[in-house]
C-alpha positions as CSV (number, residue, x, y, z in Angstrom):
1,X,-17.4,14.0,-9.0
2,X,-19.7,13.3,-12.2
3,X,-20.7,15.4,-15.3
4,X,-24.5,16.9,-14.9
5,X,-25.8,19.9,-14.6
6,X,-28.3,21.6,-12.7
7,X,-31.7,20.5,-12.8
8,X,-35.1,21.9,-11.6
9,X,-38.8,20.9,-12.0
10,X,-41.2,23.1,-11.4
11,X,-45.2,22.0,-10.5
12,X,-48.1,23.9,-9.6
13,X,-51.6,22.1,-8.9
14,X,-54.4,23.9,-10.7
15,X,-57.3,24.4,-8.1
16,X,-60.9,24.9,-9.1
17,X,-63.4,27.6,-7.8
18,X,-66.4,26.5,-6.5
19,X,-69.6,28.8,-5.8
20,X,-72.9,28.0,-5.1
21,X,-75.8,30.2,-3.5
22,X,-75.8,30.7,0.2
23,X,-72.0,30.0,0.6
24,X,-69.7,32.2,2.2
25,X,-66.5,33.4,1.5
26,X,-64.4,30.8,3.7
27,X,-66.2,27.6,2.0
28,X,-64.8,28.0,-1.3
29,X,-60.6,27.3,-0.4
30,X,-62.5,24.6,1.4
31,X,-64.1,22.9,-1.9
32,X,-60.4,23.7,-3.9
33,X,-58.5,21.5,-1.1
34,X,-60.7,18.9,-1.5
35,X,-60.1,19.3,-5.3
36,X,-56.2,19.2,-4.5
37,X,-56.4,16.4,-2.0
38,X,-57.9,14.1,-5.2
39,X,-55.4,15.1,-7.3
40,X,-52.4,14.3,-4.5
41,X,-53.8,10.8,-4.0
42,X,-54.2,9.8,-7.4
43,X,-50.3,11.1,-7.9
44,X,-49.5,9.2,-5.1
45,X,-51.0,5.7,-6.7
46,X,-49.6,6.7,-9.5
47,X,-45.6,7.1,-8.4
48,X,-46.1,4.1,-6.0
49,X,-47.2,2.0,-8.5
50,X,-44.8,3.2,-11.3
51,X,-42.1,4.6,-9.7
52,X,-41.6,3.4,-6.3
53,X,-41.1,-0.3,-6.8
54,X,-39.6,-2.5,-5.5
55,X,-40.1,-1.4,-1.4
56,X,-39.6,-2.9,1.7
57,X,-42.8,-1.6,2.6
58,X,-46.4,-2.7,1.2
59,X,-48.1,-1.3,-1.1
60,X,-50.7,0.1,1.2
61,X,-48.0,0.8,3.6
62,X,-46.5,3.0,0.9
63,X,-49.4,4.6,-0.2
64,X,-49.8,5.4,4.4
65,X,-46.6,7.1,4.1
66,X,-47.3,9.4,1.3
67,X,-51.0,10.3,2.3
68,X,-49.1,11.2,5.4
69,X,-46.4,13.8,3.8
70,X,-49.5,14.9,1.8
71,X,-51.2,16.1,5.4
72,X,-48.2,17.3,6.8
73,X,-47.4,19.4,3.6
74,X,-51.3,21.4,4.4
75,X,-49.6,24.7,5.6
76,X,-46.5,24.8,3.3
77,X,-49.0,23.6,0.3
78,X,-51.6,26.6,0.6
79,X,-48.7,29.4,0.5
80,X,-47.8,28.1,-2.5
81,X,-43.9,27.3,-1.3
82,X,-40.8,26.3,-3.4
83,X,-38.4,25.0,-1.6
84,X,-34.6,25.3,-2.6
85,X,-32.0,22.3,-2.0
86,X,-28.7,21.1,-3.1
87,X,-26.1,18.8,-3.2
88,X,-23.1,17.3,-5.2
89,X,-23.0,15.5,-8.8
90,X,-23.5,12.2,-8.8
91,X,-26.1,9.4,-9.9
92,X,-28.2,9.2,-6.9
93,X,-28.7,13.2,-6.3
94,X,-29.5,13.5,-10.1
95,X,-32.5,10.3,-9.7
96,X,-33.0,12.8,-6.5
97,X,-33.4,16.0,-8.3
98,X,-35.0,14.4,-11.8
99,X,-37.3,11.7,-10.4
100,X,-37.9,12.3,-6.5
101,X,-38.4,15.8,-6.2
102,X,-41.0,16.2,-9.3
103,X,-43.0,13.0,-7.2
104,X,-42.2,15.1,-3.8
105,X,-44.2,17.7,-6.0
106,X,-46.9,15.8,-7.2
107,X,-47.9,14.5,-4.3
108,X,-47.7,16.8,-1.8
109,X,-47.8,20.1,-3.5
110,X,-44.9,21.3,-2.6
111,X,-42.7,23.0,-5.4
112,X,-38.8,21.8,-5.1
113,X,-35.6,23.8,-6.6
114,X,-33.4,20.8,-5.9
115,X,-29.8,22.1,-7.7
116,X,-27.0,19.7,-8.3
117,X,-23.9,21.3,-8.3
118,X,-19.9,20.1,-7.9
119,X,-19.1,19.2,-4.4
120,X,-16.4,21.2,-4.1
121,X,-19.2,24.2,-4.8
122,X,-21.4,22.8,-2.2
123,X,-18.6,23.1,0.4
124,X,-18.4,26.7,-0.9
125,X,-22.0,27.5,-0.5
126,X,-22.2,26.0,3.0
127,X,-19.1,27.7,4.5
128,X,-20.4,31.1,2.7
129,X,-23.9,30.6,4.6
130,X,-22.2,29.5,7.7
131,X,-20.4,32.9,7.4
132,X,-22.7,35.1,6.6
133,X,-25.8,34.2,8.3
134,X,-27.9,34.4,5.5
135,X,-29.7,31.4,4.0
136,X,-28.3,30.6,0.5
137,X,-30.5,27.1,0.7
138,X,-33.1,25.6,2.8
139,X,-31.5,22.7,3.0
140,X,-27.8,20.7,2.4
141,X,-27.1,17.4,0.9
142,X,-22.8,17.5,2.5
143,X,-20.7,14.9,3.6
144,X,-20.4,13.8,7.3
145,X,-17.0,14.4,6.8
146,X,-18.4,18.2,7.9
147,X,-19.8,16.7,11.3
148,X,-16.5,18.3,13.6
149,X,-17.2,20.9,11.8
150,X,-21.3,21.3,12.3
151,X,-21.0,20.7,16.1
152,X,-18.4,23.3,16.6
153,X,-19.8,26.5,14.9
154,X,-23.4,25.6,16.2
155,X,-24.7,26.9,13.1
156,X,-26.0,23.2,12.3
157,X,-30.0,22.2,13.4
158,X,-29.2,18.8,15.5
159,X,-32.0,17.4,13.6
160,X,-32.4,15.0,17.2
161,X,-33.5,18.0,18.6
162,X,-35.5,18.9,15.6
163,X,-37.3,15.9,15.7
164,X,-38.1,16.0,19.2
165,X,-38.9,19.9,19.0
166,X,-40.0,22.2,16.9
167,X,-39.8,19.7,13.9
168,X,-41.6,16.9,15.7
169,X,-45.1,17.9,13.6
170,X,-43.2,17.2,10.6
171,X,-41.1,14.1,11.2
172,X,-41.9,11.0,9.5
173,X,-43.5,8.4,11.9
174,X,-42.1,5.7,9.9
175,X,-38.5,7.3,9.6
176,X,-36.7,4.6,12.0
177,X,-33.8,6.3,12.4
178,X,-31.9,2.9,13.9
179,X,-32.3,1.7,10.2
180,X,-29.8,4.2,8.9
181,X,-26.3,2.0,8.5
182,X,-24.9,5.5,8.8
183,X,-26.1,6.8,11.5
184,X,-23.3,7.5,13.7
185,X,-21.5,9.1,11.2
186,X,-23.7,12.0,11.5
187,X,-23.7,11.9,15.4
188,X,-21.7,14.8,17.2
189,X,-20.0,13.2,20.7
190,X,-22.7,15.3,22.4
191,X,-24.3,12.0,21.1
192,X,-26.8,14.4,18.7
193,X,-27.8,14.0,15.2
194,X,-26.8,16.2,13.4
195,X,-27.0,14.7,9.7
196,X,-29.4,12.4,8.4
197,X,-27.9,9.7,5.6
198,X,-28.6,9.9,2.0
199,X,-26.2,8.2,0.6
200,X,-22.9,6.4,0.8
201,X,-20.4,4.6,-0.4
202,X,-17.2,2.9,0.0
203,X,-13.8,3.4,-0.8
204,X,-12.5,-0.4,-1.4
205,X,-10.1,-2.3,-3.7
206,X,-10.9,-3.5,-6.9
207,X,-9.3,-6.1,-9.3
208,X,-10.3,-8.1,-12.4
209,X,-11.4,-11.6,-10.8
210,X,-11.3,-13.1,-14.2
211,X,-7.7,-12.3,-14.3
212,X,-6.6,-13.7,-10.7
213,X,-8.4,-16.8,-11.2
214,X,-6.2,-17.4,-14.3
215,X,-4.0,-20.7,-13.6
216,X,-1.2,-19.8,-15.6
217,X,-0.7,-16.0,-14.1
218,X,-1.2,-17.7,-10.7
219,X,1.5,-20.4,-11.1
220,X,4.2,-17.3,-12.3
221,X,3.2,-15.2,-9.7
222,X,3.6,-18.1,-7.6
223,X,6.7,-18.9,-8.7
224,X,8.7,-15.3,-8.4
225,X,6.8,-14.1,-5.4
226,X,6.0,-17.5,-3.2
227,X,3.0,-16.6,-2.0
228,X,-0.7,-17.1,-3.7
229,X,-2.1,-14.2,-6.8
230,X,-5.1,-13.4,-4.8
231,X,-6.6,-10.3,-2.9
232,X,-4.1,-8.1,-0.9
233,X,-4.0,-8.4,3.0
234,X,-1.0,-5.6,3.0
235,X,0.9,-3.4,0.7
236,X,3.9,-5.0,-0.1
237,X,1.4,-7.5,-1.8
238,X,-0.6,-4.6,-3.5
239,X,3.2,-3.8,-4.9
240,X,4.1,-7.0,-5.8
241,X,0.7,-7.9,-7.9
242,X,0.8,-4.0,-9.3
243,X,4.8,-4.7,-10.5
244,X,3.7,-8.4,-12.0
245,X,0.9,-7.0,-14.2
246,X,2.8,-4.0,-15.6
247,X,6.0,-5.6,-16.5
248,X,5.7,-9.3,-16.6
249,X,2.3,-10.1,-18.2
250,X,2.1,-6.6,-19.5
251,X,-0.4,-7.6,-22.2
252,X,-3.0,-9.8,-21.8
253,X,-5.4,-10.9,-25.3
254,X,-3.0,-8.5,-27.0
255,X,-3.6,-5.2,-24.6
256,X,-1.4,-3.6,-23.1
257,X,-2.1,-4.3,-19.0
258,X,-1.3,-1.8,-16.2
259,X,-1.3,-2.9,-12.4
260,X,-2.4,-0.1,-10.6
261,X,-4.5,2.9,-11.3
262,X,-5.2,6.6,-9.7
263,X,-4.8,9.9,-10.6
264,X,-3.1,13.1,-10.1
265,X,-4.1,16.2,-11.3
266,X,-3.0,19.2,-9.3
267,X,-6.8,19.6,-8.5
268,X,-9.4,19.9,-5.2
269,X,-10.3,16.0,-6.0
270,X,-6.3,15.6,-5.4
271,X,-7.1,16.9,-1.9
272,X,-10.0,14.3,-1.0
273,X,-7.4,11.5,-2.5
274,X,-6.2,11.6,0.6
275,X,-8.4,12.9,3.3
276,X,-10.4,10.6,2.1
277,X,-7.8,7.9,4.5
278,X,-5.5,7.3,2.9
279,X,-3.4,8.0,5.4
280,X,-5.0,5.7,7.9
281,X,-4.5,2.8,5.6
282,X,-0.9,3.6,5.5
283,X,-1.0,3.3,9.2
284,X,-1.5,7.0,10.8
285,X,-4.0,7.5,13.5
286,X,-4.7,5.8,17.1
287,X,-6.9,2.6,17.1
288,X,-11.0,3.4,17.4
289,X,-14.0,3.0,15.4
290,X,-15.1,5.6,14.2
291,X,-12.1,7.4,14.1
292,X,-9.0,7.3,16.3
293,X,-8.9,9.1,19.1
294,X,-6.8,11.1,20.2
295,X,-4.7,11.1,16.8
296,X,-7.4,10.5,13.7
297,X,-6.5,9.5,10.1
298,X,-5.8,13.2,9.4
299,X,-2.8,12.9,12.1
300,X,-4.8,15.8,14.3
301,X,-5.1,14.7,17.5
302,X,-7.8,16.1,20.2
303,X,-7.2,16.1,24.0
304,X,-10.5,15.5,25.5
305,X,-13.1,17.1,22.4
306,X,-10.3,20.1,21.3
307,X,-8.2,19.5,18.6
308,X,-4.5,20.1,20.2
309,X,-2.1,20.0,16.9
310,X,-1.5,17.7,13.4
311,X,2.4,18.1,13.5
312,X,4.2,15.8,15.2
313,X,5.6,18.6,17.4
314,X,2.9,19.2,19.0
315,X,1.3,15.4,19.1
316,X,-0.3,14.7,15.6
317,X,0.9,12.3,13.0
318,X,0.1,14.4,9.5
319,X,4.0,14.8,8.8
320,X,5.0,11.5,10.6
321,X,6.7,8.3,9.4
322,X,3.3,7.2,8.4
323,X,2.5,9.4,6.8
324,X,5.7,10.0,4.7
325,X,5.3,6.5,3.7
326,X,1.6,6.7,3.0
327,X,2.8,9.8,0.2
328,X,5.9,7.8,-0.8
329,X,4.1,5.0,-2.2
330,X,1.4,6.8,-3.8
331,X,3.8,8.6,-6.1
332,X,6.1,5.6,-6.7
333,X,2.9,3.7,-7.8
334,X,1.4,5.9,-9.8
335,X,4.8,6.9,-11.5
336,X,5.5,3.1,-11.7
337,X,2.5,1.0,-12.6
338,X,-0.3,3.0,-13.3
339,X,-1.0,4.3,-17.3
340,X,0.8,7.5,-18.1
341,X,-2.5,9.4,-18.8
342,X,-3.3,8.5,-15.0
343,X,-1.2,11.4,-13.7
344,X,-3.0,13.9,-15.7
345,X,-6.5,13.0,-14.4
346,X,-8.9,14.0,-12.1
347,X,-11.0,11.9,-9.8
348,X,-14.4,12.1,-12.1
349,X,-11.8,11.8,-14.9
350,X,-10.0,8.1,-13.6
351,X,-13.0,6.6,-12.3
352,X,-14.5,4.9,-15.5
353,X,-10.9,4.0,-16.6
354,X,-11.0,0.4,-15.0
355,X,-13.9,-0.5,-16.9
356,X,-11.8,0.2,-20.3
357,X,-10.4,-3.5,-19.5
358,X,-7.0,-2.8,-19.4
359,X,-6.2,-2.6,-15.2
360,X,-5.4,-5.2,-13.0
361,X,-6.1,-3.5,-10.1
362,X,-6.9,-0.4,-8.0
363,X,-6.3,-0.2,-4.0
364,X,-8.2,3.3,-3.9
365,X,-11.6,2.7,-5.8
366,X,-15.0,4.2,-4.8
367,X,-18.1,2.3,-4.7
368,X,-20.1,5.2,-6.2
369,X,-18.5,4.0,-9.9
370,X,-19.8,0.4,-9.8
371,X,-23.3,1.2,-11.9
372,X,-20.7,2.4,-14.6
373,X,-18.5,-0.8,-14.1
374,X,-21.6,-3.4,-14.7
375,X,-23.2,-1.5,-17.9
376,X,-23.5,-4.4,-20.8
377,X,-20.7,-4.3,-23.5
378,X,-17.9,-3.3,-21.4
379,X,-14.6,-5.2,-21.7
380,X,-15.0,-5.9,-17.9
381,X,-18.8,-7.3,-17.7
382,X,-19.7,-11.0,-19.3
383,X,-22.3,-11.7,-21.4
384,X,-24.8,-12.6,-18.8
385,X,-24.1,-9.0,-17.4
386,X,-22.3,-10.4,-14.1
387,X,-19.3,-8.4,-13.5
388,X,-15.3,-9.9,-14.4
389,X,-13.6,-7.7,-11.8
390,X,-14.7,-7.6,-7.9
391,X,-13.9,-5.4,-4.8
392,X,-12.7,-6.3,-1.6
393,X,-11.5,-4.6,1.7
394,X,-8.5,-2.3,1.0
395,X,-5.1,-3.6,2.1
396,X,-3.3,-1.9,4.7
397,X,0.5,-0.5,5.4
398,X,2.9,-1.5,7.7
399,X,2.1,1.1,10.2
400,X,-1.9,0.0,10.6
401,X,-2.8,-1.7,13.4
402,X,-5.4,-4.4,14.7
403,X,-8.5,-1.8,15.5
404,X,-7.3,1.0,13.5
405,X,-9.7,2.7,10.5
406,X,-8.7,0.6,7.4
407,X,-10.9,2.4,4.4
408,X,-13.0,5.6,4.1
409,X,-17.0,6.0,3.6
410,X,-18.7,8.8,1.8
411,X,-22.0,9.5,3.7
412,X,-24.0,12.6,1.8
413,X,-26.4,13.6,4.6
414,X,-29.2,16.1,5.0
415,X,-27.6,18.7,7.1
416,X,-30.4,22.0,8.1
417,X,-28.9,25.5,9.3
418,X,-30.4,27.6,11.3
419,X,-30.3,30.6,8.8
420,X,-33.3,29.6,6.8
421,X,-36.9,30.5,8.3
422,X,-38.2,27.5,10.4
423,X,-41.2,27.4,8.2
424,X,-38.7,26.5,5.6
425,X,-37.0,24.3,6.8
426,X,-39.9,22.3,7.9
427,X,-40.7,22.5,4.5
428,X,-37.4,21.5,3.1
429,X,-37.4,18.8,5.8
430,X,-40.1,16.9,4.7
431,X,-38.6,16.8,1.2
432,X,-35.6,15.3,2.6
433,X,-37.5,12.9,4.3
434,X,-39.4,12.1,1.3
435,X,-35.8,11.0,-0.8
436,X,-35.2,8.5,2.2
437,X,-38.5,6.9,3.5
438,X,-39.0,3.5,3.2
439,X,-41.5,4.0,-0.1
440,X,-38.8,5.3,-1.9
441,X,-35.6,4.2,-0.6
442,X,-34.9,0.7,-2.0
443,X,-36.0,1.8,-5.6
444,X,-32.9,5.0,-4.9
445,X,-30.8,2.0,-4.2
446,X,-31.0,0.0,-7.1
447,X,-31.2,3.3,-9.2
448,X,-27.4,4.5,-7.8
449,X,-26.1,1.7,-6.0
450,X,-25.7,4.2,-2.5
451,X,-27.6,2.1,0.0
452,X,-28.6,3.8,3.3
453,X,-30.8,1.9,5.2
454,X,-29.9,-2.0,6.6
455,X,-34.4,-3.3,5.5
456,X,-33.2,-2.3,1.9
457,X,-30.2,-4.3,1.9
458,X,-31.9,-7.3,3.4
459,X,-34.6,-7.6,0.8
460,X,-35.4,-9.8,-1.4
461,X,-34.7,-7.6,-4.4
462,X,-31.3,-6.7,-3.5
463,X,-30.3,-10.1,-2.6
464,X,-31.7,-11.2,-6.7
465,X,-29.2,-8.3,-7.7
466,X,-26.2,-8.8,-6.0
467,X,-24.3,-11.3,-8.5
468,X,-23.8,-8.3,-10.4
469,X,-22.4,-5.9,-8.0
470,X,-19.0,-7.6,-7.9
471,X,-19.2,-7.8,-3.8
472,X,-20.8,-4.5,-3.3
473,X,-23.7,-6.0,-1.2
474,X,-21.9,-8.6,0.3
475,X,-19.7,-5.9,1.4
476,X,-22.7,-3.8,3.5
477,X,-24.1,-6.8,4.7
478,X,-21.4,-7.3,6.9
479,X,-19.6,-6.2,9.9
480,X,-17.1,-4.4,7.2
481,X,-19.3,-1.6,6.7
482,X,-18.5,0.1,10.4
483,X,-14.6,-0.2,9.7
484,X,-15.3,2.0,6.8
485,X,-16.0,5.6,8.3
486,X,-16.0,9.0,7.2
487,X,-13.8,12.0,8.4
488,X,-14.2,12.6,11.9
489,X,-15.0,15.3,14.7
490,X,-11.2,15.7,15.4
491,X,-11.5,17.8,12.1
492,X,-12.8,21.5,13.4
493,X,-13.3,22.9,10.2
494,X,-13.6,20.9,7.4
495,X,-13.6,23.4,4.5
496,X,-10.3,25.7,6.0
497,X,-8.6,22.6,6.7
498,X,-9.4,20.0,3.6
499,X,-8.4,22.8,0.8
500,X,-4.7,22.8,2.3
501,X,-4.2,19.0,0.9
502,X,-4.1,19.0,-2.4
503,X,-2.0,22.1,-2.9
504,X,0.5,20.4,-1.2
505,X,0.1,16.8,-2.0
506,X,1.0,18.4,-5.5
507,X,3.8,19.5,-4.7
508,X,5.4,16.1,-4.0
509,X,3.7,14.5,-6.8
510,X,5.5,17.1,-9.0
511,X,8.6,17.2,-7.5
512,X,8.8,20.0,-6.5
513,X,9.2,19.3,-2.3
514,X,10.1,15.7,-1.2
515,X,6.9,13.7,0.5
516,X,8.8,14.9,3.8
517,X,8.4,18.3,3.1
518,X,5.2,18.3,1.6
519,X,4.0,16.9,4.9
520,X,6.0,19.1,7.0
521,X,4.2,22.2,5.6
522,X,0.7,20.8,5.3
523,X,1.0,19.9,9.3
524,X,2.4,23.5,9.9
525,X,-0.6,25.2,7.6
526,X,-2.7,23.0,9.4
527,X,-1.5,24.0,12.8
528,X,-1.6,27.9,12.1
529,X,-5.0,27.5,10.7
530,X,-6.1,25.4,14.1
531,X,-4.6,28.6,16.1
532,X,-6.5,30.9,14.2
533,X,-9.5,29.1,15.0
534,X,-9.1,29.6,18.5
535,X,-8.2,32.6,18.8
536,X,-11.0,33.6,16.7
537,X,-13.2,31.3,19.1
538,X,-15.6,28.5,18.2
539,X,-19.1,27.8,20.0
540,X,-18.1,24.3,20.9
541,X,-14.6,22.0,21.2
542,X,-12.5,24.8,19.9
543,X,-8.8,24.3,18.9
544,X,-6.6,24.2,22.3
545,X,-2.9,23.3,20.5
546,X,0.1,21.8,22.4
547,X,3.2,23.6,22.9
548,X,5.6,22.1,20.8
549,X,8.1,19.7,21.7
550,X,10.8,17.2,20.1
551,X,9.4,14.7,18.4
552,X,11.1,11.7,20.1
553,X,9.0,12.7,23.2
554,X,5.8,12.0,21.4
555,X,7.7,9.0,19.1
556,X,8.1,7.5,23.0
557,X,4.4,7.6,23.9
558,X,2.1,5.0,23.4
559,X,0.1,4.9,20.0
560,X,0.1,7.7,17.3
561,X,2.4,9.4,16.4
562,X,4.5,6.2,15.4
563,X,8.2,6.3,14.8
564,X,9.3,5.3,11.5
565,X,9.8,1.4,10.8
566,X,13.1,-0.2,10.1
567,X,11.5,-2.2,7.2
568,X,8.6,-0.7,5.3
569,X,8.0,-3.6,3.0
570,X,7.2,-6.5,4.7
571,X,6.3,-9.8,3.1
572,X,3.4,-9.9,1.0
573,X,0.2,-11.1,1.9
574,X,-2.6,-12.7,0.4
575,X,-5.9,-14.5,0.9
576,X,-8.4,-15.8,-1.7
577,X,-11.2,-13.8,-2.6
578,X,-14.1,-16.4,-1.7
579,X,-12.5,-17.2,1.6
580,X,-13.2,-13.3,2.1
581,X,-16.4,-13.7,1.2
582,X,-17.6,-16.5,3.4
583,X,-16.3,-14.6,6.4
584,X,-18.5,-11.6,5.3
585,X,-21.2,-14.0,5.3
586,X,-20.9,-15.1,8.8
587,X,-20.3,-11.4,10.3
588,X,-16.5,-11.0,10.4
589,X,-14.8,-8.1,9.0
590,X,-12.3,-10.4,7.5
């Protein structure tokens, strides 16, 4: 994702000896915590009143919650413990590991390693620890998309458990789990936590405003298209609006204008291009919220909790019509409308590009770049620092369906393994609670635009804000927010499975293998590495695959897979960004 590099702080409170005739030997660590316990409070008024603002929370309620992680860090305090986290590179971990864990420090005595490294190294570090059995880190900032994954090896603490158990002397009071908008993307179907939010954000389309609202462009689109310039309900409008920009405005104030934008680098972040749904927004998968059941927006499909097969063969949708089509497009338009530099980029690489001015649109953009997009002096962001482009809910292919998963949703959770020592990951625990109680959450949010709990984006503050967020909180204040969902438990293991895509989404892109075959082999790799999961066993849900049959006899069963379409390009379709917004506002999806 981003650009930074690891960061730790380090903090040790000084304690000061005490003696005095007549006392014994056990008095004096007695006078030296009540030294510390000065010292802790006074940090605490300190980050509340310069840090921690604004909060949901009062500020006496504030300064509750941190006298109580002060208490509850007693035991972990007097051994003098540093702690070891990580997660992934971007804006909120780096406020995490920067900011939060040098207050976590200060105020609870506590020392915290908290590493930021690539997310494609996190995976790493988790699957070698999962491995192994021996503790690399204390705790894991991962994606939910890992959640199949967690429930299956049983190497993941269900922190609902946790919480109830041996972790209950060390669980925030004033957590409020049912405030998490995430929530059930870190619930297992056992119906157990097993990841606690940290962050998330959206995958949703974006387009310059300023540019749709234009009269002239609207009238010419008007006129070749018949239909209205405005957001796109399905593809063949995404198409049409990506084919106007690029070659008949093509410039605009005397710049060159492109209509599309993505990337494709043979690279990992090529890989989450697409697990990442862009299938499902093509159409692949069953209906459900969530995820689809039994075929998800992978095209695996799962016969009670066991993954059964991806190929279409054996009852999946991964080499499908769908999912042809899903491929097809995104190589057409990014060969077609998108700037020729696009195909050369990586995902960190492409995201700041729209804010260069020169893009019309892009159907595959993730939330976590909007505090880049609204910085003042860029070609898209007006003088008065409110934003020229927008975002909106993604459109959707031929092949999606009324109830089907339309967008994908990033959710970075605290996951805890059970390699580290439980001492430790008490420890550890607290410090994840720390980066997401209600003293500290709201200011998190404002600081990388990841919101996580559903009291921060109700607030006052956030509401003052939003007119330069470009939809972003208008976006998770309403119903939309569920239809946006992470990877799912259909997925048994996350890492083996998610490092087949882009190897083989690369191959289309360059030519070498058609999008058919491309998809034929990643459903076949991803079959072979299913079987070797269960022969190899899992603690949970383990891979049962069907036999393979034709395909027509799965093309004739209801839902996924879905036979392939006698017309792919339907008649574009539009609606006007503000009538979107109202129905946000009164709790529809759309």
């Amino acid at each position: 994702m981003n650009f930074l590099t690891r960061y730790a702080v380090y903090f040790g409170l000084g304690t000061v000896a005490v003696t005095a005739a007549g006392c014994s030997k056990k008095e004096a660590p007695v006078a030296a915590t009540q030294t510390d316990l000065s010292a802790l409070d006074k940090a605490a008024e300190k980050w509340v009143d310069s840090e921690f603002q604004p909060s949901t929370l009062s500020r006496e309620k504030q300064l509750e919650e941190m006298k109580w992680f002060r208490d509850a860090a007693k035991p972990f305090r007097e051994k003098g413990m540093t702690i070891n986290v990580v997660s992934e590179t971007i804006d909120t971990h780096v406020y995490e590991s920067k900011t939060l864990a040098k207050a976590f420090e200060e105020i609870t005595g506590i020392k915290v390693k908290h590493d930021i490294i690539q997310e494609g190294d996190v995976i790493e570090k988790l699957q070698t620890e999962m491995q192994s059995g021996r503790a690399i880190y204390d705790m894991y900032v991962n994606d939910s998309d890992l959640i199949g994954t967690h429930m299956r090896y049983g190497v993941a603490v269900p922190l609902s458990d946790f919480m109830s158990g041996e972790g209950k002397d060390v669980t925030l009071p004033t957590l409020d789990i049912d405030d998490f908008i995430g929530k059930s993307f870190g619930t297992g179907p056992d119906g157990k936590l097993y990841q606690l939010p940290d962050q998330q954000f959206a995958n949703l389309y974006w387009f310059r405003y300023d540019w749709f609202s234009k009269p002239e462009l609207k009238a010419k689109f008007k006129a070749k298209y018949g239909y209205e310039l405005g957001v796109p309900v399905n593809w063949s409008a995404y198409e049409d609006i990506a084919d106007f920009f690029t070659n008949d405005v093509k410039t605009i104030d005397g710049v060159k204008v492109y209509g599309h934008m993505d990337y494709g680098k043979k690279d990992p972040s090529l890989g989450w291009r697409f697990t990442d749904a862009w299938l499902s927004m093509a159409g692949v998968g069953d209906k459900g919220i969530p995820n689809g059941k039994p075929v998800d927006e992978w095209g695996i499909r799962v016969e009670g909790c066991n993954p059964a097969g991806s190929s279409v063969a054996r009852g999946g949708e991964a080499n499908g019509p769908a999912a042809v089509y899903a491929l097809t497009k995104y190589i057409d338009w990014l060969k077609k409308y998108a700037p020729p530099e696009a195909a050369g980029m990586t995902f960190s690489e492409a995201g700041p590009v729209p804010g260069q001015g020169n893009v019309a649109q892009q159907i595959f953009w993730y939330t976590a770049f909007t505090a880049p997009l609204t910085k003042q002096g860029l070609p898209v962001v007006n003088e008065d620092g409110t934003p020229k482009w927008r975002m909106a809910p993604s459109p959707h292919g031929p092949y999606w369906e009324e109830g089907t998963k339309l967008g994908y949703q990033d959710a970075g959770s605290w996951t805890m393994l059970k390699n580290a020592p439980l001492e430790r990951r008490k420890a550890a625990w607290l410090y994840a609670q720390f980066t997401v109680a209600k003293t500290t959450s709201l200011k998190k949010f404002l600081t990388g635009l990841t919101p996580i709990r559903d009291s921060d984006l109700k607030s006052e503050a956030v509401t003052k804000i939003a007119p330069k967020l470009g939809g972003l909180v208008e976006f998770y204040r309403s119903p939309a927010r569920v239809a946006w969902t992470p990877t799912g438990t259909n997925v048994p293991d996350y890492p083996k499975l998610a490092q087949l895509w882009w190897p083989n989404v690369s191959s289309a892109v360059t030519g070498e293998k058609t999008p058919q075959a491309a998809m034929d082999t990643l459903a076949e790799q991803m079959d072979d590495t299913m079987a070797r999961l269960e022969k190899a066993g899992m603690k949970n849900c383990p891979p049962k695959l069907n036999e393979k049959k034709d395909p027509k006899y799965w093309f004739d069963q209801p839902g996924a897979p879905k036979g392939k379409l006698a017309n792919e390009k339907p008649k574009g379709e539009t609606v006007p960004y503000e009538q979107l917004l109202q129905a946000w506002k009164e709790g529809r999806v759309k």
